[in-house]
C-alpha positions as CSV (number, residue, x, y, z in Angstrom):
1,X,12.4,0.5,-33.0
2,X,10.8,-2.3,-30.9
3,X,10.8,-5.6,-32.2
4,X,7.3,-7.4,-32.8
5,X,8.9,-10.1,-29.7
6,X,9.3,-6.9,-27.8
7,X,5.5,-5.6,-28.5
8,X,4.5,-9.1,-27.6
9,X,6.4,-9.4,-24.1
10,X,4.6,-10.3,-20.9
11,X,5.4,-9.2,-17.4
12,X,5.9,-11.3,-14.2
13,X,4.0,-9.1,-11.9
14,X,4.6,-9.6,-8.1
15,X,2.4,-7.9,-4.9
16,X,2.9,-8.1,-1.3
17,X,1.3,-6.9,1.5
18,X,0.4,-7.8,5.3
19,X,-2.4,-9.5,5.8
20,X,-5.7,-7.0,5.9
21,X,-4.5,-4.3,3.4
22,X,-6.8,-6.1,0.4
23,X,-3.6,-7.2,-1.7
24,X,-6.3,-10.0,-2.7
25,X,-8.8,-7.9,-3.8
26,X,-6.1,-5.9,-6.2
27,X,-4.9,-8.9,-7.4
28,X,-8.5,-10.5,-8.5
29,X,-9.3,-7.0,-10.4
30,X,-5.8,-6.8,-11.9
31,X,-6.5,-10.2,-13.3
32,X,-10.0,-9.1,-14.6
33,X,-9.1,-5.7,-16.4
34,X,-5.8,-6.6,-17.3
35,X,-6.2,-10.5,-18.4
36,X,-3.7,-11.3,-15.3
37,X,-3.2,-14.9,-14.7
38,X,-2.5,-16.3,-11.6
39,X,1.1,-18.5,-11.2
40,X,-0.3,-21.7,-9.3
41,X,2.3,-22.3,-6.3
42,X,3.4,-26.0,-5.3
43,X,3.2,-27.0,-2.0
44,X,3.8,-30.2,0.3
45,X,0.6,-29.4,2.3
46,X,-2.3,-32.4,2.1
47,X,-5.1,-31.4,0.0
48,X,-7.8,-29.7,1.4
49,X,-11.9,-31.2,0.2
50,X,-12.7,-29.7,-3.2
51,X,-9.2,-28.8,-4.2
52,X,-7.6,-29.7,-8.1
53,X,-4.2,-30.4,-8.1
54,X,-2.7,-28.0,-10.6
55,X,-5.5,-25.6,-10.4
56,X,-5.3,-24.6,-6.7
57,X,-2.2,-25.8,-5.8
58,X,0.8,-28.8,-7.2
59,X,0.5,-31.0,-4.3
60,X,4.2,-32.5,-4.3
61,X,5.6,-35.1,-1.3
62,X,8.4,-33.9,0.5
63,X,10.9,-35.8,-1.6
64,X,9.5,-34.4,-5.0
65,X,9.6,-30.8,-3.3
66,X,13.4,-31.3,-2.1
67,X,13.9,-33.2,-6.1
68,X,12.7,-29.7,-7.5
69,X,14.0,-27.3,-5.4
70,X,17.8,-29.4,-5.9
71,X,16.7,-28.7,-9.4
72,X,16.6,-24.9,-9.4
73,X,12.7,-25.1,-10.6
74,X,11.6,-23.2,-8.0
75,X,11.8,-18.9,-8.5
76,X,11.0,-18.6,-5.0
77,X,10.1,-20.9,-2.2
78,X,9.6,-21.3,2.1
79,X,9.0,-23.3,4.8
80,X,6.0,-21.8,6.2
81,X,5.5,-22.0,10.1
82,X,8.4,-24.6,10.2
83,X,6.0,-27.1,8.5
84,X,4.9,-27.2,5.3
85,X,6.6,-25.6,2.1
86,X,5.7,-23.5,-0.7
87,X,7.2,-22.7,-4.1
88,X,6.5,-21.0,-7.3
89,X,7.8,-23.3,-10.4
90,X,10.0,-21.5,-12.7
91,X,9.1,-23.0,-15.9
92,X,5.4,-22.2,-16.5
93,X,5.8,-18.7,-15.6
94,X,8.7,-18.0,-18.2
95,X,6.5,-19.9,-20.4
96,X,3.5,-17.6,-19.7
97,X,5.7,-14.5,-19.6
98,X,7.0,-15.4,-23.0
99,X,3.8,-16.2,-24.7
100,X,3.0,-12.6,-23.8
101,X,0.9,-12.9,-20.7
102,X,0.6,-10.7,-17.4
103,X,1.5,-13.7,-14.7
104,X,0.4,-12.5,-11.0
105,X,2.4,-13.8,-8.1
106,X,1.1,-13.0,-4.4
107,X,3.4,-13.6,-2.0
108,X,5.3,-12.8,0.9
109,X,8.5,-10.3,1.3
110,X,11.3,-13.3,1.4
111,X,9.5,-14.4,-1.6
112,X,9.3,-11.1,-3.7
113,X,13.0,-10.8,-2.3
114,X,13.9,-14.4,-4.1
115,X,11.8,-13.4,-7.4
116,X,13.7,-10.0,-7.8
117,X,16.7,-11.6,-7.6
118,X,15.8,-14.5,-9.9
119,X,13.8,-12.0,-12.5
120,X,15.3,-8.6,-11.9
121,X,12.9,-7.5,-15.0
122,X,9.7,-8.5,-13.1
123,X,7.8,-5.2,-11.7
124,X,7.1,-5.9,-7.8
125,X,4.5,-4.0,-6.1
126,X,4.0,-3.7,-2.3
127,X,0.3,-2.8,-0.3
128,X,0.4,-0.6,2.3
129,X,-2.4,0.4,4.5
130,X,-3.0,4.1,5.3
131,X,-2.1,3.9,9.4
132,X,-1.0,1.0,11.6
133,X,-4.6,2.1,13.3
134,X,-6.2,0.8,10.2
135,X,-4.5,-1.8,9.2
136,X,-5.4,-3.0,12.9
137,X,-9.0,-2.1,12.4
138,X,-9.0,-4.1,9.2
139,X,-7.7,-7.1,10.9
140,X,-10.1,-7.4,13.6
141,X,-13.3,-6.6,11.2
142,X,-12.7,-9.9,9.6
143,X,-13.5,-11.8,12.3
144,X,-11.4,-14.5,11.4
145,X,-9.3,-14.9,14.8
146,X,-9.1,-14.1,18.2
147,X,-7.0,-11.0,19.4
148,X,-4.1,-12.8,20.1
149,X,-3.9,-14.2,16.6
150,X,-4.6,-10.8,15.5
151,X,-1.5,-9.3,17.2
152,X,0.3,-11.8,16.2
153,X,-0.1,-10.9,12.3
154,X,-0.2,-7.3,13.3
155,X,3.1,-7.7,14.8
156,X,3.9,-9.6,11.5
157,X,2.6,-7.1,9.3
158,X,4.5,-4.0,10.7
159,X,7.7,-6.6,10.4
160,X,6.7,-6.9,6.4
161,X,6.0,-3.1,6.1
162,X,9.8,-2.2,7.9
163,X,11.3,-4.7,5.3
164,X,9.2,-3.5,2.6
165,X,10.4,0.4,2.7
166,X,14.2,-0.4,3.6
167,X,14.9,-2.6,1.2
168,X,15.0,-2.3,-2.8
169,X,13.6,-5.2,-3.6
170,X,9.9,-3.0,-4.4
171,X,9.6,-0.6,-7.5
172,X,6.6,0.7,-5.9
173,X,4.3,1.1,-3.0
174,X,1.0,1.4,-2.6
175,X,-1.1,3.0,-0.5
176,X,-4.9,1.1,-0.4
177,X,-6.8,4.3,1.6
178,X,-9.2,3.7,-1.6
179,X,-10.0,0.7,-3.6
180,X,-10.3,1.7,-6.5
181,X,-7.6,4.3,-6.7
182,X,-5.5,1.3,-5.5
183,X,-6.5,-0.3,-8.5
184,X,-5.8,2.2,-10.6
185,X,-2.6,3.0,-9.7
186,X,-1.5,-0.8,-9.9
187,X,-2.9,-1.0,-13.2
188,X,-0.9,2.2,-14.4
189,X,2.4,1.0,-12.9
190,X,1.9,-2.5,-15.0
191,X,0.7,-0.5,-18.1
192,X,3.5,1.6,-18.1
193,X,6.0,-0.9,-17.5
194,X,4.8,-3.0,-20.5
195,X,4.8,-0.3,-23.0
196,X,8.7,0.4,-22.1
197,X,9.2,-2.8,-23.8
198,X,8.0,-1.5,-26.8
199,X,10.3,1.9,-27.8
């Protein structure tokens, strides 16, 4: 018989995907049907105009970044293009998970990697896109970049998706060929996850 801590127990949810498969989309209507919160990552990037620290990102120096990472308060963290570095703090996630909630993380497969090993209990979720054709379709319909910045994450992306399927750091993958199904599915895997915590 579960106990009523049991019944009550959140789950640290983490998604990946390459860039262009809609992992952002999922994750914004994960958070609206299932009450998802989103773990706020700390970074030593400057602010950008119109940012909140603490609601966008933690802004944190590079010495208070090192501090914390010497610490062990980081679950996961990177140096991204050799510049500027990224974390997710450990403590308000366990504190979310343990008051219950569904905490999102969206990051990268070193990340997801770091997580799993940190929180082997936390379900992890990759995005995959129906067809390297599509995925390259998707890419250059944003309009965001110019071709060469678009092989460059295409390149990237196939890199992600190779690590993705060899590896065991995933429970599941996830096609996106349709939204909604996408959805769907995401929201079943979560669902079914959380009621194994309760008998």
């Amino acid at each position: 018989m579960a106990s009523a801590s049991d019944q009550n127990r959140g789950l640290l949810l983490v998604i990946s995907g390459p860039s262009g498969v809609g992992k952002t989309t999922i994750t914004r209507a994960l958070e609206r049907r299932l009450g998802g919160v989103f773990s706020v990552s700390a970074t030593t990037r400057p602010r950008a105009e119109g940012e909140v620290d603490g609601r966008d990102y933690c802004f944190r120096s590079d010495l208070e970044f090192q501090q914390l990472a010497d610490e062990g308060a980081f679950l996961e963290q990177a140096q991204v293009y050799g510049e500027y570095r990224y974390g997710t703090p450990r403590e308000p996630v366990d504190r979310q998970v343990a008051a219950g909630k569904l905490v999102i993380l969206d990051i990268d497969v070193q990340g997801a990697r770091q997580v799993k090993q940190a929180m082997p209990d936390a379900l992890t979720l990759f995005i995959m896109p129906p067809s390297d054709a599509e995925l390259l379709r998707r890419l250059r319909e944003r309009r965001r970049e110019n071709e060469t910045s678009i092989q460059r994450r295409f390149d990237e992306a196939k890199r992600e998706i190779a690590f993705a399927q060899g590896s065991s750091v995933y429970d599941a993958h996830i096609v996106n060929d349709d939204l909604e199904r996408a959805i769907d599915d995401a929201c079943c895997l979560i669902n079914h996850r959380r009621t194994m915590y309760q008998g």
